[in-house]
Each structure stands twice: as structure tokens, then as C-alpha cells.
C-alpha positions, 0 to 999 in steps of 0.5 A: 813115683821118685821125689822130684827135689833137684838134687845137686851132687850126682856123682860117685861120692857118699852123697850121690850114693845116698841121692841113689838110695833114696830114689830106689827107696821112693820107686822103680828106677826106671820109672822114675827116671822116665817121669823125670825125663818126661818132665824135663820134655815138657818144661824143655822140650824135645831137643833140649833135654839132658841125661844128666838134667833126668838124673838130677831131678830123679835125684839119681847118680849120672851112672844109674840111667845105663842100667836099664837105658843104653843112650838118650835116645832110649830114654826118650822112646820109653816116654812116647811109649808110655804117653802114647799108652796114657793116650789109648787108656785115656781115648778108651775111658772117655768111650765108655760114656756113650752107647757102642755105635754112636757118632759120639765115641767118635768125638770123643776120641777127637777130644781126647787126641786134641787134648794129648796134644794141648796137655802134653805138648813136649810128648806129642812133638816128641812123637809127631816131630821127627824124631821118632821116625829116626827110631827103627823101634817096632814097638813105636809103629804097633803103638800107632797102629793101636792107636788108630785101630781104637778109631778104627773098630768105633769107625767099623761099629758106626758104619755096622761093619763086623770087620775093618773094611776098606771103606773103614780106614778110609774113612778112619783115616780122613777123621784121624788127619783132620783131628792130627791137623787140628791138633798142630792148629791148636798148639800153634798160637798164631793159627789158633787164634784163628778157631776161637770163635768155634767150639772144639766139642761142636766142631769134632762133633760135626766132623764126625757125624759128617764122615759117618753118613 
């Protein structure tokens, strides 16, 4: 990864070069670009991120992004892609602690999307905020679809179907919507306060075994 440091001349002249320089020293460009616009979504949000913002934290010239990104949207659909990725790995890892066929996968992965949602606000709004639905990138829609086929096939292994039957993504996707729905609860202070007496592990936990009966 880039250094971070804020750098304040970006343009053309010597210093920027050097700026430059050091970036593709430190790292990838691409990467570093995208880090840095993740950042900003976070600290910023979504609607309030810049292009030229990303390459001063990258601490790259204004020129540098349009090598690999044609605009900002470009930009900002390479962070879903790789926070939706860090999502999948994250969801994948924490099955790893339970038994194949059990209820507690299924919690798990409840947990983990809550916790995508509360620890990556400005990605999962970029993701779920509209935006992405502007986006005619099939990339977006095979990531959701990986995404929810991870429940799915734990679905599939708890009811002991060898294949995603219809009953398998009904009910996959009642457990998906309910964690979806959760997860905006949970981001929204106001209606947050109102789940504090419940435990969040406790609550999914339930869920799940609920809908797997």
C-alpha cells in the first residue's frame, strides 16, 4: 500500500513528478489509488468523494488515475468489487469455525454481513445506495450473485439438499432480507437504539435456526 501522507502539489511540475514517483515506489498504482478513494468514501461518503481528493491522498498527479480508470465512476466501482470480495473472504473464513451442515454457519455469515455493514459504512452504502444500480457492470451483479450463492450452498447443506432447490433460495432469501434489513437498522442511530436490549449473535442465531426447521 501507498503512503497515505496528503500531498499538496499534484500537478505537472517537478514536485508532482517526485509525488508520482514515490507512489509507484511504495505500490501499484491502481492500488493505491483505489485504497485511497475507499478512504475518502469512508471518511466522506459516497457523494462527496473527488478524484482529484484520491490522488492527493495517493499522493499521485491529477493525470495518473485515467491510466487505469476512465472516470469516477470507474473509481468507485473498483471499491465495491474489492469490498465486496473482502466481504466473501471474510464471510468464507468465519464458516471455517463451525461443522458443514450446521445453523451456526448460517449465523456466521449473519454476523459477518452486519459487520461489513457497521465497519464499512461508506462502501456497503456505495453498494446498496443506489449507486451501483446506475452501473451497467456485470461484474457488480456475478459479485452479488457470489455473494448470496455463499448462503445459498450453507442453506443447501443444512436442509441436506445436494443441489439449490427452490425451497433453498426461498428460504436463503428470507434470511438474506432479514440480515439486509438488519444491517440498515443497525447503521441507522435512531432505529438502533431501538435493538440494544438484544444480542446481535443471540438474534441471528435464532433466525437462522428458525428458518432452517
Amino acid at each position: 500500500m501507498t503512503d497515505t501522507k496528503l500531498i499538496k502539489n499534484s500537478g505537472g511540475n517537478a514536485e508532482g513528478r517526485m509525488a508520482e514517483k514515490k507512489a509507484y515506489h511504495h505500490g501499484d498504482l491502481r492500488a493505491a489509488l483505489i485504497e485511497a478513494t475507499r478512504q475518502l468514501v469512508e471518511e466522506k461518503g459516497p457523494d462527496s468523494f473527488s478524484v482529484s481528493d484520491a490522488c492527493r491522498l495517493a499522493g499521485v498527479s491529477t493525470a495518473a488515475p485515467y491510466k487505469h480508470f476512465k472516470d469516477k465512476n470507474e473509481m468507485l466501482v473498483a471499491v465495491v468489487l474489492e469490498g465486496m470480495a473482502r466481504h466473501r473472504a471474510n464471510m468464507l473464513s468465519a464458516l471455517q469455525e463451525f461443522p458443514e451442515g450446521s445453523p451456526e454457519r448460517i449465523t456466521a455469515i449473519g454476523m459477518e454481513y452486519v459487520a461489513f455493514a457497521m465497519n464499512e459504512p461508506g462502501v456497503f452504502r456505495l453498494k446498496f445506495g443506489g449507486f451501483t444500480d446506475r452501473i451497467a457492470d456485470p461484474r457488480l451483479e456475478e459479485g452479488g450473485q457470489q455473494s448470496f450463492g455463499i448462503l445459498l450452498s450453507e442453506v443447501a447443506k443444512c436442509l441436506g439438499e445436494s443441489r439449490i432447490t427452490e425451497e433453498v433460495r426461498r428460504r436463503g432469501f428470507l434470511l438474506w432480507s432479514f440480515v439486509h434489513g438488519l444491517s440498515f437498522i443497525l447503521r441507522d442511530r435512531g432505529l438502533a437504539d431501538k435493538g440494544e436490549e438484544f444480542d446481535l449473535h443471540d438474534l441471528l442465531k435464532d433466525v437462522s435456526e428458525r428458518m432452517l426447521k
